[in-house]
C-alpha positions in Angstrom: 39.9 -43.1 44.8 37.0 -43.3 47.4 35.9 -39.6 46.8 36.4 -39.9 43.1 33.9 -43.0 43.5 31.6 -41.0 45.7 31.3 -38.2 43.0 31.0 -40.2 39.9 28.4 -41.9 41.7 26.4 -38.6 42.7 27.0 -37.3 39.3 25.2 -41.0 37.8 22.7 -40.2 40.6 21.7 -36.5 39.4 21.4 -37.4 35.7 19.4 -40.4 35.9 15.6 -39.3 35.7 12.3 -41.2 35.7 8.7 -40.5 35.9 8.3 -40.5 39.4 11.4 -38.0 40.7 10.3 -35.6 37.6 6.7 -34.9 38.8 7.9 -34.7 42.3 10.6 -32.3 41.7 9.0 -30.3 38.9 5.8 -29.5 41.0 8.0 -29.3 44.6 9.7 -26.3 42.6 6.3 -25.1 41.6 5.0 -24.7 44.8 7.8 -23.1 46.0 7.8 -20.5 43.0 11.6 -21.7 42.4 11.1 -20.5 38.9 15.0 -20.1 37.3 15.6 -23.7 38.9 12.3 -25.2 37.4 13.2 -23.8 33.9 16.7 -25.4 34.2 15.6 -28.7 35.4 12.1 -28.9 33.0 13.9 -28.2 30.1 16.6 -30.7 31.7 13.8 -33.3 31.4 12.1 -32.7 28.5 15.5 -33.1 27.1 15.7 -36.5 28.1 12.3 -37.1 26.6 9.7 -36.6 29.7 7.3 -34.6 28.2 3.9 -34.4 29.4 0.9 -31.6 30.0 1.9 -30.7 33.2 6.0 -30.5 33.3 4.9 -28.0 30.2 2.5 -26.3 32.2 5.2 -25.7 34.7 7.6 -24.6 32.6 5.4 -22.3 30.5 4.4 -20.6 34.2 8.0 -20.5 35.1 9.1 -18.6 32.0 5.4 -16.5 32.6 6.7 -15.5 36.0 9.9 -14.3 35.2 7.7 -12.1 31.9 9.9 -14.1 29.1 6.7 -14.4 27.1 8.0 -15.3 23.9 9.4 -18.5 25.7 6.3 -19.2 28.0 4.5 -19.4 25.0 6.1 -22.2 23.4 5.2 -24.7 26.7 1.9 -23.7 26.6 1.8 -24.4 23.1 2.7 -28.1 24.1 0.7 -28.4 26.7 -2.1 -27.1 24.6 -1.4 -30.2 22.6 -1.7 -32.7 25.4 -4.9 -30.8 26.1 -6.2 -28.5 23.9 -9.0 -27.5 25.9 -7.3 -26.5 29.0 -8.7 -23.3 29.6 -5.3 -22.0 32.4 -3.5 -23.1 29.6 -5.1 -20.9 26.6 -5.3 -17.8 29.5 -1.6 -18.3 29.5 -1.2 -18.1 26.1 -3.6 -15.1 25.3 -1.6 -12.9 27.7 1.1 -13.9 26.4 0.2 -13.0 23.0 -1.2 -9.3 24.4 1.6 -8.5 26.8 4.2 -9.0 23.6 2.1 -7.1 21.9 0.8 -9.5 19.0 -2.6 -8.5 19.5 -4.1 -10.0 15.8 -2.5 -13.2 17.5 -4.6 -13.2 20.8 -8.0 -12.0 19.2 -7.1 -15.2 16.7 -6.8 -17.2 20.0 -10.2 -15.8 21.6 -12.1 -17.6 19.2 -11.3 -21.3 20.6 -12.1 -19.8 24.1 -15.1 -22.0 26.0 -17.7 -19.3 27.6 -16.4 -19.5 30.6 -13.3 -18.4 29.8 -14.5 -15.9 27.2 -16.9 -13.8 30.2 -13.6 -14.2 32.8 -11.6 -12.5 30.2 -13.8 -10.3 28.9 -13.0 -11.2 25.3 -17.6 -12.3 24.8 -17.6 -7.8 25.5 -14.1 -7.4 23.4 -15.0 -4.4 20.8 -14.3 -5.1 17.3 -12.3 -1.7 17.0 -9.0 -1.8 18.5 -8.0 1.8 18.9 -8.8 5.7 16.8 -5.5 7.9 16.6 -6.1 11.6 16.2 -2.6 13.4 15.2 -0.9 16.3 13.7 2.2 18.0 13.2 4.8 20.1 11.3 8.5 20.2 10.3 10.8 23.3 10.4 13.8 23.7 8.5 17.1 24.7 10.2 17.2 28.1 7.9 14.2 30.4 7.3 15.8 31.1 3.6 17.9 30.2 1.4 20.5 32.0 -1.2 19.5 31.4 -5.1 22.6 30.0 -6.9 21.2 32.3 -10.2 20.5 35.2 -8.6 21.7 37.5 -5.7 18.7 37.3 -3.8 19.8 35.5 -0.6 16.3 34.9 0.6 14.7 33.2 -2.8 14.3 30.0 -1.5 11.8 29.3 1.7 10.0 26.4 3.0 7.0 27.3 4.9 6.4 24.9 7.8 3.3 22.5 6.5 0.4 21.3 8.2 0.1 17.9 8.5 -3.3 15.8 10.6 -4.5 12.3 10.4 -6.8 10.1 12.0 -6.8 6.3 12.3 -8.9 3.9 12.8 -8.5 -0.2 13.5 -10.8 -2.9 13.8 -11.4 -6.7 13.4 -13.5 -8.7 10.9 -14.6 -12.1 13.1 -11.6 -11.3 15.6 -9.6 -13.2 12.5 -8.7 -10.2 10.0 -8.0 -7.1 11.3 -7.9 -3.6 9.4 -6.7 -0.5 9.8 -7.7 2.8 8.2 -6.1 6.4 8.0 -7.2 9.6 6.5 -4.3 12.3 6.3 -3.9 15.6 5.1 -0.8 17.5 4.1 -0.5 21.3 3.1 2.6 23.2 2.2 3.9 26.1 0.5 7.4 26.4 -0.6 9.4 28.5 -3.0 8.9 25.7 -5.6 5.2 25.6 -5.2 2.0 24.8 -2.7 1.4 21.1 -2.5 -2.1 20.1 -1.1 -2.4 16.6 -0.4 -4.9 14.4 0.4 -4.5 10.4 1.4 -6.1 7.3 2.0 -4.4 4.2 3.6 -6.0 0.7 4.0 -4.1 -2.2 5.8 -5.3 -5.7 6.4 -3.1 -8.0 8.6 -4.3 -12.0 9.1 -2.6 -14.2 11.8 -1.9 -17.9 10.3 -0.9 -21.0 12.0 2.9 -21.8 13.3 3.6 -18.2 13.8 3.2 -16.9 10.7 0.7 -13.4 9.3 0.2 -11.6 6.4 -0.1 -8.1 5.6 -1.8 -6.3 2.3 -2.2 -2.6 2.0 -3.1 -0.2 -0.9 -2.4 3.6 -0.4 -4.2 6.1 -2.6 -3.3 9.6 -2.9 -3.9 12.9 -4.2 -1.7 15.2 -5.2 -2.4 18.6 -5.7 0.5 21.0 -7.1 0.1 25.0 -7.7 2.3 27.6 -8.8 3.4 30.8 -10.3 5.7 31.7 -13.5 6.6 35.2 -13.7 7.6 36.7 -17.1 9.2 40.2 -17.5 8.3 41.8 -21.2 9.8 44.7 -22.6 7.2 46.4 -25.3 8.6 49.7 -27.5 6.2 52.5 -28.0 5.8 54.0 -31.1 5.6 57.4 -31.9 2.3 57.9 -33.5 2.0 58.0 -36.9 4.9 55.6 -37.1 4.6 52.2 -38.4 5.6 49.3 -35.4 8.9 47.9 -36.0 10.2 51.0 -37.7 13.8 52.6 -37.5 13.7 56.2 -36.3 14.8 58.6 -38.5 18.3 60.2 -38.5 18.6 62.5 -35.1 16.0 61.3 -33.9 16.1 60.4 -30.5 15.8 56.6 -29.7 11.9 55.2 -29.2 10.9 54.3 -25.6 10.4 51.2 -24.1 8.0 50.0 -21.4 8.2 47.2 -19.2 6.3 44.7 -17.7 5.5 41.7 -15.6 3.5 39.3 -15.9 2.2 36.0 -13.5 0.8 32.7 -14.9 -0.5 30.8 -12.5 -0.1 26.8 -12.7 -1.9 24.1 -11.4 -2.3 20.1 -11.9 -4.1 17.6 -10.0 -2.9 13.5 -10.3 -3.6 10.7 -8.2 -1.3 7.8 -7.1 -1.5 4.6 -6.0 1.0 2.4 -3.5 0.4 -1.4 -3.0 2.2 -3.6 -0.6 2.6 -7.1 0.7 4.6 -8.3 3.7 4.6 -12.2 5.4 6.1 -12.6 9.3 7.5 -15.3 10.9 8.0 -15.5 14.9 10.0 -18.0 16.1 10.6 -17.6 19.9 12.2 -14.6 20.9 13.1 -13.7 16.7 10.7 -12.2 14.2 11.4 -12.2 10.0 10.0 -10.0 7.9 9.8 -9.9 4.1 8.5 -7.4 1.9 7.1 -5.9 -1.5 6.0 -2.4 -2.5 5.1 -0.9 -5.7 4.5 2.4 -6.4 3.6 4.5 -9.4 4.3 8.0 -7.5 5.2 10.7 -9.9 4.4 8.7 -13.2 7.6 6.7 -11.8 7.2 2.7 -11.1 9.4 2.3 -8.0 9.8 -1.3 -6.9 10.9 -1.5 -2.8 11.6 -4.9 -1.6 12.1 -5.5 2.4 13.7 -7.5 4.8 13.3 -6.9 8.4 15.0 -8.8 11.5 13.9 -7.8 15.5 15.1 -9.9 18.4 13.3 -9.2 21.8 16.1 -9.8 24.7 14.4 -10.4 27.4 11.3 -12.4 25.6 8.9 -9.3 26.0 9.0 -5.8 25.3 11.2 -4.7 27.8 13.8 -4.0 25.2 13.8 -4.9 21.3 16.4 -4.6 19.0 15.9 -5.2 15.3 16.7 -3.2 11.4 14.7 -3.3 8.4 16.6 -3.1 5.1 15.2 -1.6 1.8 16.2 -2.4 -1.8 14.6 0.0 -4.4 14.8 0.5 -8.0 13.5 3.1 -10.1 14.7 2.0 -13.6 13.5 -1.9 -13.9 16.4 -2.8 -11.7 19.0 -1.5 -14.0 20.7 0.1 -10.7 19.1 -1.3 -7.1 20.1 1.2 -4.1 20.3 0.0 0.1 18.4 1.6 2.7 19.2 0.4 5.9 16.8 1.6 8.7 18.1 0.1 12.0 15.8 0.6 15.4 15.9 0.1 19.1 12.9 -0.2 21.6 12.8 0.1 25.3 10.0 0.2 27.7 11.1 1.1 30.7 8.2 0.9 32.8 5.1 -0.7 31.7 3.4 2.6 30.6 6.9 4.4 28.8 8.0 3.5 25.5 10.6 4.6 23.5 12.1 3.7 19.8 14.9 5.1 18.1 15.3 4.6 14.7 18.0 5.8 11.8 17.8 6.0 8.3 20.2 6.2 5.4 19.1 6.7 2.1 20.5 7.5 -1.5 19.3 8.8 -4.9 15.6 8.0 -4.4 12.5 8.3 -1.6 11.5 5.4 -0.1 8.2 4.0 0.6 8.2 2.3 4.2 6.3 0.4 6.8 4.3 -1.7 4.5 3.6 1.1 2.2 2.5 3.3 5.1 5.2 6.4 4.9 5.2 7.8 1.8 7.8 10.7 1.0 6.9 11.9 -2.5 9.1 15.0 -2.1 11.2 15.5 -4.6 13.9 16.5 -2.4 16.4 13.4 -1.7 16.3 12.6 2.5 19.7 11.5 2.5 19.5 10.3 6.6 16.6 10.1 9.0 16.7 9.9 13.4 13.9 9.4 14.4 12.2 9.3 18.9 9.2 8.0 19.1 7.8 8.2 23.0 4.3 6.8 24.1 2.5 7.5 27.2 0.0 5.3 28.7 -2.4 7.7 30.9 -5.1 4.9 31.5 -6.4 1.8 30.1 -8.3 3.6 27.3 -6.1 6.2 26.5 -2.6 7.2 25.6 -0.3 10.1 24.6 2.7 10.0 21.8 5.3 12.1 20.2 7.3 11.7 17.5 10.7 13.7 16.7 12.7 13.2 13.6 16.0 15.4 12.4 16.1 14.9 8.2 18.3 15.7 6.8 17.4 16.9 2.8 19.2 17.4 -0.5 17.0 19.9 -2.6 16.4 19.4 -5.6 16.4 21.9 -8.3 19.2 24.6 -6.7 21.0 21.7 -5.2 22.0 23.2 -1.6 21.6 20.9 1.4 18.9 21.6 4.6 17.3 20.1 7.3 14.1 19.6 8.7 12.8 19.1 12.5 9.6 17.0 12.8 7.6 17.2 15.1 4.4 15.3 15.5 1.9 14.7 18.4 -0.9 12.0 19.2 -3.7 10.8 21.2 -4.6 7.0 20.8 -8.1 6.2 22.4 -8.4 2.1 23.2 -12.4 1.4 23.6 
């Protein structure tokens, strides 16, 4: 009965809190850098309803320390609201903002920065352009022909590896909108026809208060399409002194025939237009996505609606887990079709990335990423894996490479193929 008393007692003892014994152990554990025990026992207190600038600071430092950022940034949040010109705490946040990647957020966050803060940073030199991408690639199919269902021929049907470039650029408006540009270029010639196309992409993306941001973009493209029809024509040649289209006379022998070929050559030029909206929500370690994109691509309207879910593990971008889901109609909704695209992210090390990503797709080509991939091909990719690796050589500039097996229903002999992607970058950070 005595030890039962003894524990109860030491049990009362631990949970009863007050002012005094929360500053004094919340800062003891501070100084001595006992961060997982000053998370447990801060959030302990601001349970029981101590909650004051510094036991947030604390906290927020605690989480900092141990690079959950997504948490961290939720104490200095509060503390920012006991104190909203603390300048440690908006450092904090900033970095915590930039080291999860949510760069439109920090830039937002640079404006409430005093000048002192601002030249300590470096955010009064910050350059309005974020970064210029140069890239280019190709894709290979598995075969280098293919057999023609109509004909014997077993090489009729080719894809000739394209050649495909972009560059990209992105900037800020008043560090509070920021855009981003990209010029592409596509060439190809297939045993179908040559495709040259040409594209425009414009993408503006606006931070909002409690966690949330917009994105708009439009997508122009044109579309360039030539090809060849070949006729065969079989002409008889008449005797001369015989009217055409005449029957030869008994015994005579039969009239000859010649034969020829002939090649028209085809072309048509049309442009298209893409549109999208997309709003995001962050809460903590979660981010929700939901999206609309419209698309007039081949004198088609295609409606693609979006949801997308990540969840960051660890608080940062250490590892990321997440899927984006795509319901598309082509017919007014009469029939809807799923296109789940599920994704992980690791970063290893703080200058190795990696994402893998899947696609599965029926009947009709998607539009993605806010109305930034299109695939007008008029082959169906049925699935998609995708490796995307990035390389940070120095603070300015990085390296990446992208790798996708797709796999590709075609469309007019109906035989099945694949393609290997293969794409290559250099991002340059001024």
């Amino acid at each position: 009965m005595i030890l039962f008393v003894v524990i109860a007692n030491k049990g009362f003892t631990q949970d009863t809190l007050n002012s005094a014994t929360v500053e004094e152990k919340s800062y003891q554990l501070y100084l001595d850098k006992q961060w997982p025990e000053l998370i447990s026992f801060g959030n302990k207190a601001v349970h029981k309803g101590f909650d004051y600038f510094y036991l947030r600071m604390r906290i927020g430092i605690a989480y900092y320390e141990r690079k959950n950022y997504s948490l961290a940034e939720k104490h200095f949040k509060k503390a920012l609201a006991f104190n909203a010109g603390d300048e440690l705490a908006l450092e904090y946040l900033y970095y915590c903002y930039v080291f999860n990647g949510r760069y439109d957020d920090a830039r937002l966050l640079s404006k409430q920065f005093p000048s002192s803060l601002a030249e300590k940073i470096g955010t009064d030199k910050q350059s309005s352009v974020g970064f210029v991408i140069l890239e280019g690639g190709t894709k290979i199919t598995d075969k280098k022909t293919y057999p023609n269902k109509d004909s014997k021929n077993p090489k009729a049907n080719y894809f000739d590896p394209p050649v495909y470039a972009q560059v990209g650029l992105s900037h800020s408006i008043k560090n509070r909108v920021s855009l981003f540009h990209a010029l592409t270029y596509f060439n190809q010639k297939t045993f179908v026809n040559t495709v040259n196309q040409y594209q425009y992409y414009l993408k503006g993306s606006v931070p909002l208060k409690g966690n949330f941001s917009i994105a708009g973009s439009v997508h122009y493209i044109n579309l360039k399409v030539a090809s060849e029809s070949k006729y065969t024509v079989t002409d008889t040649l008449w005797p001369p002194g015989v009217p055409p289209h005449s029957q030869p006379p008994p015994g005579a022998p039969p009239y000859k025939t010649a034969t020829t070929s002939t090649t028209i050559a085809n072309s048509s030029q049309s442009n298209y237009f893409v549109g999208s909206l997309a709003a995001y929500k962050t809460i903590q370690k979660w981010t929700f996505g939901l999206g609309t994109t419209v698309s007039n691509m081949s004198n088609v309207t295609q409606y693609i609606h979006s949801g997308s879910l990540s969840y960051a593990a660890f608080g940062n971008s250490k590892l990321v887990l997440g899927c984006t889901a795509y319901v598309h109609t082509v017919d007014n909704y009469s029939t809807t079709e799923l296109s789940p695209a599920p994704f992980i992210y690791i970063q290893p090390i703080h200058r190795l990335s990696l994402k893998i990503s899947y696609l599965s797709n029926t009947n009709n080509n998607i539009i993605e990423d806010n109305g930034y991939l299109v695939n007008n091909s008029p082959d169906l990719t049925k699935t998609r894996y995708s490796a995307l690796l990035n390389v940070t050589l120095t603070k300015h500039v990085a390296l990446y490479g992208l790798y996708q097996l797709e796999y590709k229903h075609e469309a007019q002999q109906a035989f099945d193929y694949r393609y290997n992607v293969i794409v290559a970058g250099v991002k340059i950070i001024p």
